[in-house]
N, C-alpha and C positions, 0 to 999 in steps of 0.2 A: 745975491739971489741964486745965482748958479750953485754957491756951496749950499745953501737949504735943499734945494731938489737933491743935490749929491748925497745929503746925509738922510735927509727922506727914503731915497733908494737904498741906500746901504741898510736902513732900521726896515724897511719892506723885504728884502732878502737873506736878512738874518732871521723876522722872523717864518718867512717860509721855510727855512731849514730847520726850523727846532719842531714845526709841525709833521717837519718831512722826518725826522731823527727820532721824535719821541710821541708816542699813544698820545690820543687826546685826552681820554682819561685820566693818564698820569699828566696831565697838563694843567687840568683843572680839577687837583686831591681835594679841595676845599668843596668842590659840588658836591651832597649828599645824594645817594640813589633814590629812587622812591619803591618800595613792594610792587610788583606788578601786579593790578588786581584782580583778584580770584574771576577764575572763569565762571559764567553762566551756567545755571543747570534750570534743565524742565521740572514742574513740581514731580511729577512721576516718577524720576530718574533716584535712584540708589544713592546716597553719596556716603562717600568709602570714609572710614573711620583714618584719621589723620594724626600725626605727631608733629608737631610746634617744634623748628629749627631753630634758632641764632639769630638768626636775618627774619624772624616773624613768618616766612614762606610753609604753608602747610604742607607735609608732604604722606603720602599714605602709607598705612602702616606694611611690614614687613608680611608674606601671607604664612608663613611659619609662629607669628606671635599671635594669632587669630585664638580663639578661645572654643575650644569644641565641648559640651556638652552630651557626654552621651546617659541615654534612658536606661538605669539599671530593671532586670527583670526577676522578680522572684519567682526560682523553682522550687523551693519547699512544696511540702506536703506534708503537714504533723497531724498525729490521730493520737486519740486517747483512748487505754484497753481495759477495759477492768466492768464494773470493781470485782476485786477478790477479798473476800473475807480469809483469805490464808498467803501468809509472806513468800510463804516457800514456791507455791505455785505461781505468783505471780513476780518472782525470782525466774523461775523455768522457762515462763513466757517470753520474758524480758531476755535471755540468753538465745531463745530461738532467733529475736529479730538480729541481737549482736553479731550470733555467728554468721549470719550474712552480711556482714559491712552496713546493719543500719545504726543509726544515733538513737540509744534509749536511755529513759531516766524512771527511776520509782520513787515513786510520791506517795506518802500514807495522809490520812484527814481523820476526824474522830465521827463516829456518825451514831444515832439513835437508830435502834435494832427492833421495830415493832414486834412484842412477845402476842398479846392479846388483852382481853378482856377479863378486870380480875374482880371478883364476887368476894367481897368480905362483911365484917363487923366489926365494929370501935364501942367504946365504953366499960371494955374490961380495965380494974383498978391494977390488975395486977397478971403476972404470969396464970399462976394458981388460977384466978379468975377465967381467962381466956381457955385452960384446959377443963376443966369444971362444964363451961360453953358448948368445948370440944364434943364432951363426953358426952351433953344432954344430947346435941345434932346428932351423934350418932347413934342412939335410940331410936331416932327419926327418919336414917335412911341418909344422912351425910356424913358420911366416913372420911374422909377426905378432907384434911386440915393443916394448915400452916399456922405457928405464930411469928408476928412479922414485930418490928419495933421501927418505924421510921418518925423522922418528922413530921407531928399532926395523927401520927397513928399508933402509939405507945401500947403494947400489947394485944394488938389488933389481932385478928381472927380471918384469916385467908380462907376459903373456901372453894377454890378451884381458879384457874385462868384459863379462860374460855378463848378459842381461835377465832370462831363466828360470837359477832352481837349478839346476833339473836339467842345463841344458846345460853349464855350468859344472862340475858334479860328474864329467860323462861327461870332460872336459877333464882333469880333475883325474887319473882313472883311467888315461885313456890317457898320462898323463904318467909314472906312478909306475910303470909296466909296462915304460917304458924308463929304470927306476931313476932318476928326476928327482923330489926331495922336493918336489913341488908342493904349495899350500895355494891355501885361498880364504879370502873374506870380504867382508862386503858394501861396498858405496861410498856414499857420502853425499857432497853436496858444499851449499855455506851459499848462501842465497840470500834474498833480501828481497821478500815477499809484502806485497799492498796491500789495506786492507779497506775499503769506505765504507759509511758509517753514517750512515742516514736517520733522521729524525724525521716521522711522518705521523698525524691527528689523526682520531680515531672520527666527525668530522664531516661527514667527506668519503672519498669513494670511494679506495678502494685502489688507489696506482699501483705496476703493475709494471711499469719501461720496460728491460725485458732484453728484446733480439732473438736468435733463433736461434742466430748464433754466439755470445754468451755462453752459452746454454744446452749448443752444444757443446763448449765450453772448460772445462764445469763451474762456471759462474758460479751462483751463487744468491740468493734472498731469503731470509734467513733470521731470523725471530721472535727477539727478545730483549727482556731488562727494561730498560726506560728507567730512566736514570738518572739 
């Protein structure tokens, strides 16, 4: 009996010294950790954008990798100048705004050029025919004649193009009165217009370098969306 207590004792102070000598953790490697879990938050409360460690422990992000978002602002200011029925001019215009440091561009379009109102005759067979026409109108007090040839109007017989309708109409009247099936219809003729297109920036004062006569040519500045 006496040797049991003795070895009892000696296995009780051996193991006090390996508690005393070595971590309890390193004592018991086989215990696994558990995560300590996440602290409480109020519904109100912010919670900070986090990165997934090794050990599953959230940890928040770095505040240099945070994602800033800034509002870009547009300064432009673009106009459109024109039109100019001549290149050259609106070449000149176009150099005024350059030589101040603005951004310009020239854009030509094709555009109908209203002439007037045109007073004619159709059903001549032939040239011969339509001066013959010519000849009897002006007996009559219509001197003034064209022979035209277009589609639909094959040796036709012009008689004026009129700026106002109404002169034209009265033309038309006085024709039909000496039994002459006269007609009108307007005139258009094709023509290439030029436009320059400025860029200028909310930084700086607004140039408007039209003179007089652009302004009485119908030149203008005209606001548009930059694009």
């Amino acid at each position: 009996m006496k040797i049991f207590f003795s070895l009892l004792l000696i296995a009780n102070i051996a193991f006090g010294l390996m508690q005393w000598l070595l971590p309890y953790d390193q004592l018991f490697q086989k215990n696994k950790k558990f995560p300590v879990a996440e602290e409480l938050r109020l519904l109100d409360e912010p919670i900070e954008s986090s990165l997934i460690t090794e050990t599953g422990v959230s940890e928040p992000e770095q505040a240099g990798e945070l994602l800033v978002v800034e509002e870009t602002i547009d300064t432009r200011l673009c106009y459109t100048i024109g039109p100019f029925k001549d290149r050259t001019r609106a070449l000149e215009v176009s150099r005024r705004y350059s030589n101040r440091q603005v951004k310009t561009e020239l854009k030509s379009s094709p555009e109908k050029e209203y002439l007037g109102v045109m007073v004619y005759l159709t059903g001549n067979k032939s040239r011969q025919d339509a001066i013959d026409t010519a000849e009897e109108l002006a007996t009559k007090g219509f001197r003034d004649y064209l022979i035209i040839n277009e589609p639909g109007k094959s040796n036709a017989l012009s008689l004026g193009v009129f700026g106002l309708k109404k002169n034209a109409d009265r033309h038309v009247t006085r024709l039909k009165k000496l039994n002459y099936p006269a007609k009108s219809e307007p005139r258009y003729r094709e023509r290439t217009i030029y436009w320059v297109y400025n860029e200028q920036s909310i930084d700086r004062d607004l140039l408007t370098l039209l003179d007089a006569d652009d302004a009485a040519n119908g030149i203008g500045q005209i606001p548009q969306q930059c694009s």
